[in-house]
C-alpha positions in Angstrom: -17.2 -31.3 -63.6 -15.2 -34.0 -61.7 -17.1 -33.3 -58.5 -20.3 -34.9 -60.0 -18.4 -38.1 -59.9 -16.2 -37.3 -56.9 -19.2 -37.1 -54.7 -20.4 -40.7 -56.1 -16.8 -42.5 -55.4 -16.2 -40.5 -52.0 -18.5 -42.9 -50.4 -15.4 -46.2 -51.9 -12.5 -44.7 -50.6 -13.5 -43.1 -47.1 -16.0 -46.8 -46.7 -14.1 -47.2 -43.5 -14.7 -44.1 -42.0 -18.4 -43.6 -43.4 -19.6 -47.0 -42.5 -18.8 -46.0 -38.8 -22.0 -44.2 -39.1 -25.3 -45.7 -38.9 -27.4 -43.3 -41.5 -24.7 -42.0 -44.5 -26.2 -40.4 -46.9 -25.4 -41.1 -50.4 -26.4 -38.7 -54.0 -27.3 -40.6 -57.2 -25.3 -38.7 -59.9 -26.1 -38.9 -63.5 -23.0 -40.1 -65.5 -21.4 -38.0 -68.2 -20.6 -37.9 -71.7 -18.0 -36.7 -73.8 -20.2 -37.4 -76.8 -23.1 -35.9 -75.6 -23.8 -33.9 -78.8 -24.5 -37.8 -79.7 -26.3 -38.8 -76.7 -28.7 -36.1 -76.4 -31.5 -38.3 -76.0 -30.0 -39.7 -72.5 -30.7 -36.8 -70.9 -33.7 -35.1 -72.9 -36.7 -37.0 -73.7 -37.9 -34.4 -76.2 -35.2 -35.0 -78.3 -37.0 -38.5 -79.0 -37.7 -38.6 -82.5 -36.2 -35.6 -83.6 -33.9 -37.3 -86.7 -36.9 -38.5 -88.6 -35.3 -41.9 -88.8 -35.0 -44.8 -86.3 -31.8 -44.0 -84.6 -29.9 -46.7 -82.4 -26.9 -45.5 -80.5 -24.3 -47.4 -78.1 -21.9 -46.3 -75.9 -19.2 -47.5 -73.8 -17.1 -45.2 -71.5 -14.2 -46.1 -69.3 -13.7 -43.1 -66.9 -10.7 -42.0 -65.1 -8.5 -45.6 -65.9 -6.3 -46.3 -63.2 -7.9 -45.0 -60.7 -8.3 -47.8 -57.6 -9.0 -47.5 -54.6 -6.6 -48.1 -50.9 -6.7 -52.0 -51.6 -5.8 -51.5 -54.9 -9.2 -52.7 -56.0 -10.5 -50.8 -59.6 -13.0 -48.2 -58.6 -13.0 -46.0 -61.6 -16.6 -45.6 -63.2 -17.8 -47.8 -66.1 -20.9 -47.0 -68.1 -22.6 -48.3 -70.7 -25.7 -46.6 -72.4 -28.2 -48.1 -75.7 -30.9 -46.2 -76.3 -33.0 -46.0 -79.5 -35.9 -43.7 -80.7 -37.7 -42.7 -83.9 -40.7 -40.7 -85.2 -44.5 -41.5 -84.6 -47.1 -39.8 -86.8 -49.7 -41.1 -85.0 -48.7 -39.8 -81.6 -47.8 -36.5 -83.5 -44.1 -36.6 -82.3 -41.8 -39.5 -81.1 -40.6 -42.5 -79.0 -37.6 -43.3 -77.4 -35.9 -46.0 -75.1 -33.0 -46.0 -73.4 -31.0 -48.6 -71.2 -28.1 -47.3 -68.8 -25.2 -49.8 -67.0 -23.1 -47.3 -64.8 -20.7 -49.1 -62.9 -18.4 -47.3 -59.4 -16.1 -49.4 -57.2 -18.7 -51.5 -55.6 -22.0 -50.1 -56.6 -23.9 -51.0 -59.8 -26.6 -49.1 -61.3 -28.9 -50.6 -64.2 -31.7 -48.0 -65.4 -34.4 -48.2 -68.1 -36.2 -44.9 -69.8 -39.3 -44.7 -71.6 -39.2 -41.2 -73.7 -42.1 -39.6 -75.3 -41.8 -36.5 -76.9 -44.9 -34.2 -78.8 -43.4 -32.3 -81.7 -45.2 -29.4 -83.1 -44.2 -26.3 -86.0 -43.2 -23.5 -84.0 -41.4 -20.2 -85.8 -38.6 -21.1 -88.1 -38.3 -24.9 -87.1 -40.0 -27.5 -84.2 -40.6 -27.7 -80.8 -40.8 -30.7 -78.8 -42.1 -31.3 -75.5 -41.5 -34.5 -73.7 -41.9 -36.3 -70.1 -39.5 -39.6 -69.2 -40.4 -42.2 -66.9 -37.7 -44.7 -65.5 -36.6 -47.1 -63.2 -33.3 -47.6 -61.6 -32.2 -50.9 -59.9 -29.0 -49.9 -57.7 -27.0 -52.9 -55.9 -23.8 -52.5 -53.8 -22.0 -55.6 -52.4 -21.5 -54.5 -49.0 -19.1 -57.6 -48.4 -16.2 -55.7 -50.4 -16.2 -53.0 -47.6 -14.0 -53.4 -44.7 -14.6 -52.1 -41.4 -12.6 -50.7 -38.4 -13.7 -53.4 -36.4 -14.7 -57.0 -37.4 -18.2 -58.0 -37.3 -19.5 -54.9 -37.2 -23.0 -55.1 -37.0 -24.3 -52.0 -38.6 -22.0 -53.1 -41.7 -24.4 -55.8 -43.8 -22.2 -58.7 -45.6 -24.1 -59.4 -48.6 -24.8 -57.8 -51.9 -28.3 -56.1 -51.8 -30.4 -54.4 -54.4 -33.3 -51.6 -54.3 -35.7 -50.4 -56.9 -36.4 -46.4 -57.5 -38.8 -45.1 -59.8 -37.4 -41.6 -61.9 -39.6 -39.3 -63.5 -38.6 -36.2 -65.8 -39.5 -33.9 -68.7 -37.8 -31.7 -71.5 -38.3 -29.1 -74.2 -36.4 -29.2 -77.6 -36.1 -26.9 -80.4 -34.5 -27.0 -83.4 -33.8 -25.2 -86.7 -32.8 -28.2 -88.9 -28.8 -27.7 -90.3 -29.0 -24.7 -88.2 -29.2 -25.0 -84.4 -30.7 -26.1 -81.8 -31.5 -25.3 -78.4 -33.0 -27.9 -75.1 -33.4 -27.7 -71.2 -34.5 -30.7 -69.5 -34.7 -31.8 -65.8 -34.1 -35.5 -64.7 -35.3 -37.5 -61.5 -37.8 -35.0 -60.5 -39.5 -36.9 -57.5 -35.6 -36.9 -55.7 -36.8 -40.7 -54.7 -34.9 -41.9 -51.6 -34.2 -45.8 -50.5 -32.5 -47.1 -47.9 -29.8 -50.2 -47.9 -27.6 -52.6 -45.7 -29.5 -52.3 -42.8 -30.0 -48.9 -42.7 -26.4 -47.9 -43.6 -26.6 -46.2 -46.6 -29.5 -43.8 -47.6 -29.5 -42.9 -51.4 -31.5 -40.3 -52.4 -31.7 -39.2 -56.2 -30.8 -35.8 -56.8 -32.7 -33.7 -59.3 -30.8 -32.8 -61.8 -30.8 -29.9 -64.7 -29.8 -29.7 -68.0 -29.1 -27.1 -70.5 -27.6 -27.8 -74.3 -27.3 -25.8 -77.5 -25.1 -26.3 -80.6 -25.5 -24.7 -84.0 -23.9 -25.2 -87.7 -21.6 -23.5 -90.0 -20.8 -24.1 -93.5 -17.1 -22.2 -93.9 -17.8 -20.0 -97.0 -14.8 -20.4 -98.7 -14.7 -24.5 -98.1 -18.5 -25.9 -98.4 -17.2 -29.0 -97.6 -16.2 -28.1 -94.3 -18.8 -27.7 -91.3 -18.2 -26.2 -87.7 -20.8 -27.4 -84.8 -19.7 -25.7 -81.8 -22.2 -27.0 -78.9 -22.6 -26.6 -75.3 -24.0 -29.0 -72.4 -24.6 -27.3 -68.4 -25.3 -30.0 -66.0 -26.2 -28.9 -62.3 -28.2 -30.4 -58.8 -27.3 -26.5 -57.3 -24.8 -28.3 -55.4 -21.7 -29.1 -57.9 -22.3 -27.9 -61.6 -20.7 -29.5 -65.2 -20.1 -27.4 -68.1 -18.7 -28.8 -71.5 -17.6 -26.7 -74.4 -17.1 -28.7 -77.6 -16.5 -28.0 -81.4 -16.4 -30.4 -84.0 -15.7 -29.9 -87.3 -16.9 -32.1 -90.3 -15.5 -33.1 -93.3 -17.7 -34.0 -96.4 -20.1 -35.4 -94.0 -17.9 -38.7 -93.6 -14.9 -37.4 -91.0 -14.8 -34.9 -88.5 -12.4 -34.5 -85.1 -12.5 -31.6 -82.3 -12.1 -30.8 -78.6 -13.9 -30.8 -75.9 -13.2 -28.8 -72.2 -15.0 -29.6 -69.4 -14.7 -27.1 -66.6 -11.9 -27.8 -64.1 -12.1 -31.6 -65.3 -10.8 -32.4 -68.8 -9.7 -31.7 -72.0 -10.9 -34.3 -74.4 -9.9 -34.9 -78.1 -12.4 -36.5 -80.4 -12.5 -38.0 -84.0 -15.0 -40.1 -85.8 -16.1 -41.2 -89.4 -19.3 -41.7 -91.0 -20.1 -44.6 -93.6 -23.3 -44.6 -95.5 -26.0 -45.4 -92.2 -23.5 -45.6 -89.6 -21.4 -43.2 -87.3 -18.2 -44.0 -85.1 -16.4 -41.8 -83.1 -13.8 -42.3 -80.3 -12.7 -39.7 -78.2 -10.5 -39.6 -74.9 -10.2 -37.0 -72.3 -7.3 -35.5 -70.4 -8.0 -35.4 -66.8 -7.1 -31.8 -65.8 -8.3 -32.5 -62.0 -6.2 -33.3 -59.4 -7.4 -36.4 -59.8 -4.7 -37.0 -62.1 -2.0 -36.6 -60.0 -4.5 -39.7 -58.1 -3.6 -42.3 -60.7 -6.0 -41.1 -63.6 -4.7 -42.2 -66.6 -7.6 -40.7 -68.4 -10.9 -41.7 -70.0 -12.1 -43.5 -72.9 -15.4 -44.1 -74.9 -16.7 -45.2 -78.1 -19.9 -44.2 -79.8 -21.9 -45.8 -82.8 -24.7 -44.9 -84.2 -26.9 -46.4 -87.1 -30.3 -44.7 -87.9 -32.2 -46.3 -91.1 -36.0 -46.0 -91.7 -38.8 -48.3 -91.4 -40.5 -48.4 -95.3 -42.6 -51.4 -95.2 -43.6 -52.4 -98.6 -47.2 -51.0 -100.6 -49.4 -53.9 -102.0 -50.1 -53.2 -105.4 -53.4 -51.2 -106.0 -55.9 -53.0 -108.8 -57.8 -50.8 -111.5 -60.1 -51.6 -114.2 -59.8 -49.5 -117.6 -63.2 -48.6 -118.6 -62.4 -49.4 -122.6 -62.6 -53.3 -121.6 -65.7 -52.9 -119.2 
């Protein structure tokens, strides 16, 4: 929903009138996806693992283009995301990795994930349990404000930075070529930090995540798949909910839509080729943010997943006729 972003870029176009205000609080929200049946990982560490392969996936979204703020400056959000994970015998599940750049007017945040995720054979498919551990470097350049009165001393001048350690967990179960179901939670300890002498307090939100998705093969057209999929995002203070529905041709095309609740309408398409997968999609702002200069969003996924077969040393025998 658009109000998990609004509540992030409220703080870049009413700076003036916050900033007269020595302690302003401001919410770390977790960016979205439009590809987030791609992206699972991002937000569920017991999805780590999960494809059997080693799976490397990028993605680069431009959100709500043309959006700027009252000096005409670009404010709009900016993320990039790479994460990777694969299977681990040896820890009897999987690993995972993930690096976040999500950029807002002024404020930069750069985050690193460490998944683990413990898979097990439960009823008809697996179950995966999994804790995260991150750290988030967040920097704003305070000198890009401007306040009511000049040399305001409660304003700081500079570009400063903090560190702020995230902690979370997830469960994930799946029915392979059937569905899946996960519910995950994400910056548990709600870590707070303070910059710019004292004039802005961030303080991470906890966040909660539920997603779901299934498959089906049309009867009359096995080549053609359907994979309607949910994702509910909420901090019990705004909520998210996306309703998507691809559908996939021969394994190597598919295209389908995507609503998100009082936000967007997004269309998607994408192709696969042998080890790799593309897609593009771009949403409709629906929000009254477009009628606020929106021009709507953009972002491109790839993904490439291969496996790791290292090569067996030839094994030696001796035939007992020339002993």
């Amino acid at each position: 929903m658009a109000e998990m972003r609004k509540k992030r870029i409220a703080p870049v176009i009413v700076a003036i009138a916050l900033l007269l205000w020595s302690s302003v609080v401001w919410s770390q929200q977790e960016p979205q996806y439009t590809h987030n049946m791609f992206t699972q990982m991002a937000v569920n560490p017991a999805y780590a693992g999960s494809s059997g392969d080693i799976s490397v996936t990028g993605l680069m979204r431009e959100q709500w283009l043309g959006f700027k703020d009252m000096d005409g400056n670009k404010v709009a959000p900016q993320t990039f995301l790479l994460s990777m994970d694969m299977p681990v015998s040896l820890l009897r599940g999987g690993i995972g990795i993930s690096i976040l750049n999500d950029k807002l007017g002024f404020e930069k945040n750069i985050g690193l994930r460490l998944n683990y995720a413990y898979r097990t054979e439960f009823w008809n498919g697996q179950i995966a349990f999994g804790p995260v551990i991150g750290f988030l470097n967040k920097t704003i350049d305070f000198s890009m404000f401007k306040p009511t009165q000049p040399g305001d001393p409660i304003l700081a001048t500079a570009e400063e930075k903090t560190m702020m350690l995230d902690l979370g967990v997830g469960v994930f179960y799946e029915v392979p070529k059937k569905y899946y179901a996960g519910i995950s939670t994400s910056q548990l300890l709600q870590t707070a930090a303070t910059l710019g002498m004292e004039t802005a307090n961030y303080n991470l939100k906890r966040h909660y995540y539920i997603q779901g998705g299934f498959y089906y093969v049309l009867p009359d057209n096995p080549f053609l798949r359907l994979e309607p999929s949910i994702m509910f995002k909420t901090d019990f203070v705004s909520s998210q909910f996306d309703l998507n529905t691809l559908a996939v041709y021969n394994d190597k095309f598919w295209g389908g839509l995507t609503y998100r609740y009082q936000d967007a309408l997004a269309l998607l398409i994408g192709i696969s080729y042998k080890s790799f997968k593309l897609g593009y999609s771009y949403d409709i702002t629906t929000s009254k943010l477009g009628g606020a200069g929106s021009t709507g969003s953009h972002e491109i996924v790839l993904n490439y997943r291969f496996k790791l077969e290292l090569e067996k040393s030839p094994r030696g025998y001796r035939n007992t006729r020339y002993l």
